[in-house]
N, C-alpha and C positions, 0 to 999 in steps of 0.2 A: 507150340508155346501156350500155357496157360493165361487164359486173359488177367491182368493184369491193371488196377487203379495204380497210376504213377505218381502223381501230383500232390499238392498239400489241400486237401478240399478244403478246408479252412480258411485257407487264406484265398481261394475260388473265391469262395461263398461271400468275404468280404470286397472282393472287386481286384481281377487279375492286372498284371502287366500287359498293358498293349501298347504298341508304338503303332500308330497308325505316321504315315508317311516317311517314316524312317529309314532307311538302306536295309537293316535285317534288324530283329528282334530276338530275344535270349528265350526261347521256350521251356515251358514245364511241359513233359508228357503227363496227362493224369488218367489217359486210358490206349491201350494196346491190346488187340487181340487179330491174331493170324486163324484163331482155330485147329491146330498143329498137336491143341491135347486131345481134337476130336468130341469137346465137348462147344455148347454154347454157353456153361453157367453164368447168369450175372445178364442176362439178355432178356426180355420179359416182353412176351406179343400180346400182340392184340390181331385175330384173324390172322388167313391163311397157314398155312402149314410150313414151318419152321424147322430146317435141321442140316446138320455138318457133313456135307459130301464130298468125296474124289471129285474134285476138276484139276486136272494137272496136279495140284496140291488139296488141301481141307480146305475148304470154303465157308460158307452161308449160306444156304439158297430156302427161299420160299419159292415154293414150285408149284402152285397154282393160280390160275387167273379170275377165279370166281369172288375174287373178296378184296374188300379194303382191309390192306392188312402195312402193318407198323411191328417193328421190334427193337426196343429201345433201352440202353444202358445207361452208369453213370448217375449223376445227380440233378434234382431239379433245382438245386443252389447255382450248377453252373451258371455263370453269365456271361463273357467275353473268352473266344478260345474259336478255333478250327477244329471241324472235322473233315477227315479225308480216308476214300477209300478206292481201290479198284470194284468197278462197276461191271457188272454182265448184263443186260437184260435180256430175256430167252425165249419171253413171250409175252404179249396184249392182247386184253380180252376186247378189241373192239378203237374205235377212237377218242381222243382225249385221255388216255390212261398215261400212266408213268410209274418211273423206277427209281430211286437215288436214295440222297441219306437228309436227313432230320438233323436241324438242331433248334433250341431250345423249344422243347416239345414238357409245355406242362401237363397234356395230356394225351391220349392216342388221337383227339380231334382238332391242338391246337399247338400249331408247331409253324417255324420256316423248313424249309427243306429247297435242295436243289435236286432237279430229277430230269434223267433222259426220257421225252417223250415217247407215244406211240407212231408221230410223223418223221421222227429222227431228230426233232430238234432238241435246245436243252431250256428249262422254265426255273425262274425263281421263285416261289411257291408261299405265299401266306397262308394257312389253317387257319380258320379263328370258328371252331363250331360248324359251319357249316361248307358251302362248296371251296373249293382253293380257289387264291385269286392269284391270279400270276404279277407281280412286281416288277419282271424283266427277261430279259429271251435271250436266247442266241445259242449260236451252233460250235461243233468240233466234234460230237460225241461220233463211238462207233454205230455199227449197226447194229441190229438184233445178231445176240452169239458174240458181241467182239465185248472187250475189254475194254473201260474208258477208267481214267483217275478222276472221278470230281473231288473237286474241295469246297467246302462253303465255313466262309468265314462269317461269324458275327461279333461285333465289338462298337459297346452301346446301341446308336441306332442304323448304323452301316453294316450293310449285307453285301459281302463280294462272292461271286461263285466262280470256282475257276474250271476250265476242263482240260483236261493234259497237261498244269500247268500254267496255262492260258486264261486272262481276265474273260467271262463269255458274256458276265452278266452279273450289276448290280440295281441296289436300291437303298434306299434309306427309309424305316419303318418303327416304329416305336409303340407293337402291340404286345412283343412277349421280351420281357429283358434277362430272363433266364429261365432253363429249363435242358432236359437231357439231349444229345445227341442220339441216332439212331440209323435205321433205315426203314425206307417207304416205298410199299411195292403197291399201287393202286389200280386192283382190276390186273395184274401183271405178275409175270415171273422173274426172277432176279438170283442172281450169283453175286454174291461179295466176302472181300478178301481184305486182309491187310488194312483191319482200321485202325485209324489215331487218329485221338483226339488230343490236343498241344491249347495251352495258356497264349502262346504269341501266333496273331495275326496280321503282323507288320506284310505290307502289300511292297515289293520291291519295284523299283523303275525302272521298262527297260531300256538300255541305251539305245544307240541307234545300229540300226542290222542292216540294211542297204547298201549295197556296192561293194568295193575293195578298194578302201582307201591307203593311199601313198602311207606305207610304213614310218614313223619318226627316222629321222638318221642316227646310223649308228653310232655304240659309244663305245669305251677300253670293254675287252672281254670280263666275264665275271668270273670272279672268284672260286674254283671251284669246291677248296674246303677240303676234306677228307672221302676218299671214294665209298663207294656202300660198302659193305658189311653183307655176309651172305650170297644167298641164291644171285643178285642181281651183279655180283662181281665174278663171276664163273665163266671161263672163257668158252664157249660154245656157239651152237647154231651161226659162225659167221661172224659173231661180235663176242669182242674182248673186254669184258665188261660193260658197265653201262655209263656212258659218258653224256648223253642229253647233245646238246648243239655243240658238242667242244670240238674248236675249229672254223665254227660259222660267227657272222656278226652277231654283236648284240643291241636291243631294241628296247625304249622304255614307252611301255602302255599303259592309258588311262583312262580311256573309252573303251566299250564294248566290240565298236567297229574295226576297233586297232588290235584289239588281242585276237578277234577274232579270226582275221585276217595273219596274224603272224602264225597262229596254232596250223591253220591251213595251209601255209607256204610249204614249199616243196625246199629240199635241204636241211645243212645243219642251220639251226639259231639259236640261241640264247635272249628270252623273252623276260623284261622286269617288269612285273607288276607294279604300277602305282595307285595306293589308294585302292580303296572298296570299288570295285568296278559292276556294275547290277547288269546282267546278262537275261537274254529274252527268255531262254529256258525252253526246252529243259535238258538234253544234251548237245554238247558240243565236239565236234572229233579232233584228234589231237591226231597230226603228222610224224611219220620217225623222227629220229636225232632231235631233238627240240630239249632244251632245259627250259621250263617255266617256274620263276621266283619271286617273291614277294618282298617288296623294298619296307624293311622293319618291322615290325612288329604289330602292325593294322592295316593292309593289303593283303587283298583277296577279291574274291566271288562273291555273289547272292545272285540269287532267282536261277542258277541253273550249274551243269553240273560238265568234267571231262570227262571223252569216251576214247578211251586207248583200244581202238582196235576195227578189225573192216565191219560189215553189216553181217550180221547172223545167217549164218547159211548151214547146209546138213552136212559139210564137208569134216571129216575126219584125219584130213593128211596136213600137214602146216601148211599154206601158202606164199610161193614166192614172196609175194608183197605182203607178209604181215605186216602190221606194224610193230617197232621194234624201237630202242633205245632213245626212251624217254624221262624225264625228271622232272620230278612236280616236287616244287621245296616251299616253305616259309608261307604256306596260303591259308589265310582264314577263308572257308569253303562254308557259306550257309543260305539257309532256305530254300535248299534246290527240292525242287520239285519230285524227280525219280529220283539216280544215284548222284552222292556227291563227285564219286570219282569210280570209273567203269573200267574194267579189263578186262579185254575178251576176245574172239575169234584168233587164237593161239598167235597174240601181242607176248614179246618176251623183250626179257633187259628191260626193266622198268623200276626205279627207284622213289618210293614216296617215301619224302621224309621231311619231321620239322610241317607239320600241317596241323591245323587246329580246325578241326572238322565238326559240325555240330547244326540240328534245326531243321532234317532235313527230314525226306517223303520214304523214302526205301530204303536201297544201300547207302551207308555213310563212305565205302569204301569195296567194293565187289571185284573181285577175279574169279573169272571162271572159261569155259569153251575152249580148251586147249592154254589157255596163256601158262608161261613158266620164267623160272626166273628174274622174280621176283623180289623184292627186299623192299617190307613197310617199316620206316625205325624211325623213333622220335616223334609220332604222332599224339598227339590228344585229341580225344571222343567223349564226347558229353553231350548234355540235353538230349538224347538219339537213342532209339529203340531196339533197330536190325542194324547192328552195327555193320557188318562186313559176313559174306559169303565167300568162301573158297569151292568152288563148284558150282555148275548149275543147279542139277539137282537131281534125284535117284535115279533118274533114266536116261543120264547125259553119259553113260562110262563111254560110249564109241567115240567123244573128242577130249574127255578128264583123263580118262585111269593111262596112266604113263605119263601123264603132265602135271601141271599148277605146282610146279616145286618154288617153294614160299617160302622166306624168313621172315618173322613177324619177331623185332626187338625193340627194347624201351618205350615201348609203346605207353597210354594212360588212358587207360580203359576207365573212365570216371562215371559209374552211377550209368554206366549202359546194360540191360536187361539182357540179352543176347547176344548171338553171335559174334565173339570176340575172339576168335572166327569160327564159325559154323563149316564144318569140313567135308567134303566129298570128295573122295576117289584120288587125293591131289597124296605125294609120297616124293622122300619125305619133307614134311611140313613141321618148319621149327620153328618154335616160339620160346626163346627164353629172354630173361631179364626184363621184362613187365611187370606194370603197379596193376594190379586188380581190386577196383574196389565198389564194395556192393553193388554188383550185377547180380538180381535179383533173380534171376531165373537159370543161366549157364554163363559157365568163362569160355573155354574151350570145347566146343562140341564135335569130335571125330567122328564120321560115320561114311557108311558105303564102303567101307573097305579101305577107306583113307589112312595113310600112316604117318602119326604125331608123334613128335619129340619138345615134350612141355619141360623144359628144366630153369633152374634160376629165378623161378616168375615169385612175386608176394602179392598173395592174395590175401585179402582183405575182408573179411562179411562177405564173401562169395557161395551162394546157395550149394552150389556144385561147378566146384572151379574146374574142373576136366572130367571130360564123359564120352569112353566109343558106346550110349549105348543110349542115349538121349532122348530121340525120335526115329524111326525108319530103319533101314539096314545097321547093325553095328561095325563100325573100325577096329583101328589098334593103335593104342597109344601106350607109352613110354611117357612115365612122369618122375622125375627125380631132380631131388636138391631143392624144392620148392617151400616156401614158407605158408604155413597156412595160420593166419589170425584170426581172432574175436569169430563170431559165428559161422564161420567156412567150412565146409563140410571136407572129406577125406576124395581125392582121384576114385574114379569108376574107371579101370583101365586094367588092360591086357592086350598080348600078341606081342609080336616083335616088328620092329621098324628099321628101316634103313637109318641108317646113321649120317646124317649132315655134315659127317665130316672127312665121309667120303667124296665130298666135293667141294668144301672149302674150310681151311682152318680160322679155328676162332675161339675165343678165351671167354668162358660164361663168371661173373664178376660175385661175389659174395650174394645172393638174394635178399640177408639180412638188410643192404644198403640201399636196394633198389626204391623202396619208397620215396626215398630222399634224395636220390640220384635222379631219378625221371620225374618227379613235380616239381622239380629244379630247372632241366634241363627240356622237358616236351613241351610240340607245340611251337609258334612261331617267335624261336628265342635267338635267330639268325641276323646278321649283322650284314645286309647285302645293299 
């Protein structure tokens, strides 16, 4: 991905949106950069040695330990906003040294920052000219070589820092009220990945996570509506579509402790969300057979996210005990930490739909490691950067290539920059009857050999609404019947693809009507 200013600096510069104690906050992105073009543009040092390397992915790294060194983006009008990134540290010249990221930095010597120590721990860090003064401490980070998320929040004179997620450490300070975001490698080497910087700093509360509390008593089953649409109705693997708890009780939650405990029960259920529920973060694993729905139209999540599927392992063969036929419907999903909603270690039957997803750290919506069988329809995506992944990633084909068969329909890709869905190895993968509108960088990205079937979709001011040819290995996509408007550029695509309707029939609808069809009808417009 090419880095990328998202936000209205304008309106920055005169004083953002912050909701400080709020349940969630409505974020502007104003800056994103993965490093995926392989360049740093737009990044300006001060000392140490500066540049884009293979780790796993394109990274960041300053790679020596002999200097106080800073490299810093953005504006110094910013003033109230998050910055967050994945974290390496790889090496300390000695002790007292540190790693992590800057924000409002007016200059390379005065700045806050949050940064992993040389002792393991993590420091809240004042600059003002001369040595750092730490403001507040605390731990979670990895070790030298591991990967940690910090975040550090400023909005006025409150400084919160989080690590994985997790409050570790704040302060209240009132010597710099704006200035850029960044990162800060002192005396140290450092990797970093996946930054964003966002206008809302709303800090969620989390409920209470202790014990297994006695579930509410049950009530008449729920409704279930119309069945999916696509891959997630396909009779296979053992299950005949995908039907969530249908057959088990159903339960209304409104705490943390209570959904948490219902996602975890063994069986079918049928689980209602009530009300905004703030969750400890940052994932939570979801059980088979479970339908989870939200009662109206403002019930949901914040501070953390579902994880459809076992813990990541090297295995290549399905496992007996996947997880399998689940329902996630009607949820406003925001400020999660990592992903909104996680699919993976070859999880199948899975139906998201009718979700308003938006505010979050990584995936807004990810499947990958085997999972298939799938059907995402009815969603809205906004405020949000990486929107969704289909695949791990170029060196995943031994549990992808034969899997992640996806339908992605009516979906409202609004003003998301990327991966709408970003594709690996996964065949075939359909997407039609989608509103796409100014995603600034790709709509549909096919690669690795992945095979697309984009038809019905209206795009919108979309840079390059389909592409096998994006970043990394090329795919093969099939684009037909698609609307392209106002600045949207033409399909990059070629090869041939299986046809989706070699496995399930289905009627793709006029694309001229889709605009007004899905900003109509996405998102949590469900009646439960």
């Amino acid at each position: 991905m090419k880095r990328k200013y998202l936000g209205a600096v304008a309106a920055v510069a005169a004083g953002a949106l912050v909701v400080i104690g709020a349940p969630y906050a409505f974020a502007d992105t104003l800056l994103s950069d993965d490093f995926q073009d392989g360049n740093a543009s737009g990044w300006s040092t001060s000392g140490g040695t500066w540049s884009v390397v293979t780790d796993g992915t394109l990274a960041y790294r300053q790679s020596g330990t002999s200097s106080d060194s800073r490299s810093l983006a953005g504006s110094t009008s910013w003033t109230d906003y998050s910055v967050q990134a994945r974290v390496k540290p790889t090496g300390f010249n000695g002790s007292g040294r540190f790693a992590g990221l800057i924000a409002r930095a007016q200059s390379s010597s005065n700045y806050y920052a949050l940064a992993i120590t040389s002792s393991g721990g993590v420091q809240l860090i004042k600059r003002a000219g001369g040595s750092p003064i730490v403001l507040g401490s605390g731990t979670g980070a990895g070790a030298v070589g591991t990967w940690t998320t910090l975040r550090l929040d400023v909005a006025g004179s409150s400084l919160r820092g989080y690590v994985n997620g997790a409050l570790a450490a704040s302060a209240t300070d009132t010597a710099f009220a704006s200035g850029r975001p960044g990162i800060v490698a002192s005396y140290a080497s450092v990797t970093v990945d996946d930054v964003t910087v966002a206008t809302g700093v709303a800090t969620p509360t989390p409920g209470p996570t202790s014990g297994r509390p006695t579930l509410p008593p049950t009530e008449p089953p729920i409704e279930p509506g119309a069945p999916p649409k696509g891959f997630a109705s396909v009779n296979t693997l053992g299950q005949n579509g995908t039907t969530g708890g249908a057959g088990g009780p159903t339960v209304t939650v409104d705490t943390a402790a209570e959904l948490l405990a219902a996602i975890a029960q063994t069986g079918p259920l049928n689980i209602r969300v009530s009300g905004m529920i703030a969750l400890p973060g940052p994932m939570h694993d979801v059980t088979s057979d479970k339908t989870i729905v939200g009662i109206g139209a403002s019930s949901g999540v914040t501070g953390g996210g579902f994880n459809i599927g076992l813990p990541i392992s090297d295995v290549t063969t399905p496992p007996a005990n996947a997880v399998h036929n689940v329902v996630i419907r009607n949820l406003n999903i925001r400020d999660f930490p990592d992903d909104g909603i996680n699919v993976q270690m070859f999880s199948h039957h899975v139906w998201l739909d009718h979700n308003d997803i938006s505010n979050g750290y990584d995936g807004a919506l990810d499947i990958k490691r085997g999972s298939s069988y799938i059907t995402v329809s009815w969603n809205h995506f906004h405020n949000h950067t990486k929107t969704m992944l289909l695949g791990h990633d170029d060196g995943n084909a031994a549990q992808d290539a034969g899997n992640l068969k996806v339908t992605y329909h009516n979906n409202w890709f609004n003003r998301t920059p990327q991966r709408n869905p970003r594709v690996r190895f996964g065949e075939p993968v359909h997407v039609f009857n989608n509103y796409y509108v100014y995603n600034t960088d790709v709509g549909v990205a096919c690669q690795a050999n992945a095979g697309c079937v984009v038809e019905g979709n209206y795009f919108e001011d979309v840079e390059e609404p389909v592409s096998n040819s994006y970043a990394g290995p090329t795919g093969r996509c099939v684009a037909r019947n698609n609307v392209f408007v106002g600045e949207s550029g033409q399909p990059d695509c070629g090869g041939t693809v299986q046809e989706p309707s070699s496995y399930y029939s289905y009627t793709v609808a006029d694309p001229n009507t889709i605009k007004s069809v899905v900003t109509a009808g996405a998102g949590t417009k469900l009646n439960f």
